[in-house]
Steps between C-alpha positions, in 0.01 A plus 500: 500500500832515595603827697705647239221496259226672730537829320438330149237587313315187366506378187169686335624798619834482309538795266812438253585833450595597857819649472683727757678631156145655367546851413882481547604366178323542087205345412684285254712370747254420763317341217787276411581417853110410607541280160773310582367450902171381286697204407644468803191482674407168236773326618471594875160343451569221314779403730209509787312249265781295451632483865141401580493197287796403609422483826202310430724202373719522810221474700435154287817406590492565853184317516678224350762551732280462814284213402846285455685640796767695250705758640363881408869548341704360245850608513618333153192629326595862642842482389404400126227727492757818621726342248259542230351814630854669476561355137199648364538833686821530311358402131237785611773756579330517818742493854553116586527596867169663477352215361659298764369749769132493378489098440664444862193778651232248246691228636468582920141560413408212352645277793302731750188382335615148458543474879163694567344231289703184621365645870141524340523115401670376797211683735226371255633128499551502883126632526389233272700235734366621785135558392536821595215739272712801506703562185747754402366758265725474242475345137776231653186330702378363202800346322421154555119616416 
């Protein structure tokens, strides 16, 4: 857990309806408002979900990646995919340079990992050449498996 989020409460524990605005504004307001963060909540979680997967297919790739020596990064693919990003921010009415923002944090993420793997694979394969029994504990030890 990252230091920031020591003080969190964990997920079980959530309750929905905290508010700092409880008995500060009427009923049918606070009922509106918790209504409204209900849906807000959804999404929250179903951008988690999403995120996840995704990240499960760039770890494919970077897999991919490291068993053919590929770099982690792919400038021209970044471009097009900020390119696109933006477009469809915009056809959302959502802030292109948010968009941009969020895909470029996805983006520096994603190449982290790739190198992480292509390390992974590089240590495996040298163990293998060497005969050397110890392997990396990592998923990336068994690409070639």
């Amino acid at each position: 857990m990252t230091e920031q989020n020591q003080n969190l409460p964990d997920a079980e524990s959530y309750d929905a309806a905290a508010s700092s605005l409880s008995g500060q504004v009427d009923n049918s307001v606070m009922t509106e408002l918790l209504s409204i963060r209900s849906s807000i909540d959804n999404i929250d979680a179903t951008l988690v979900f999403l995120l996840a997967e995704r990240f499960k297919a760039t770890q494919k790739v970077g897999f991919l990646k490291a068993a053919h020596r590929l770099p982690a990064g792919d400038p021209g693919r970044e471009t097009a995919q900020i390119a696109r990003l933006r477009r469809l921010a915009e056809d959302a009415h959502l802030d292109p340079a948010f968009a941009e923002k969020f895909l470029n944090f996805i983006i520096g993420e994603v190449i982290r990992h790739h190198e992480a793997i292509a390390e992974d694979h590089q240590a495996a394969t040298k163990s293998l050449v060497t005969g050397s029994t110890k392997h990396p504990a990592s998923p990336a030890a068994s690409v070639d498996a």
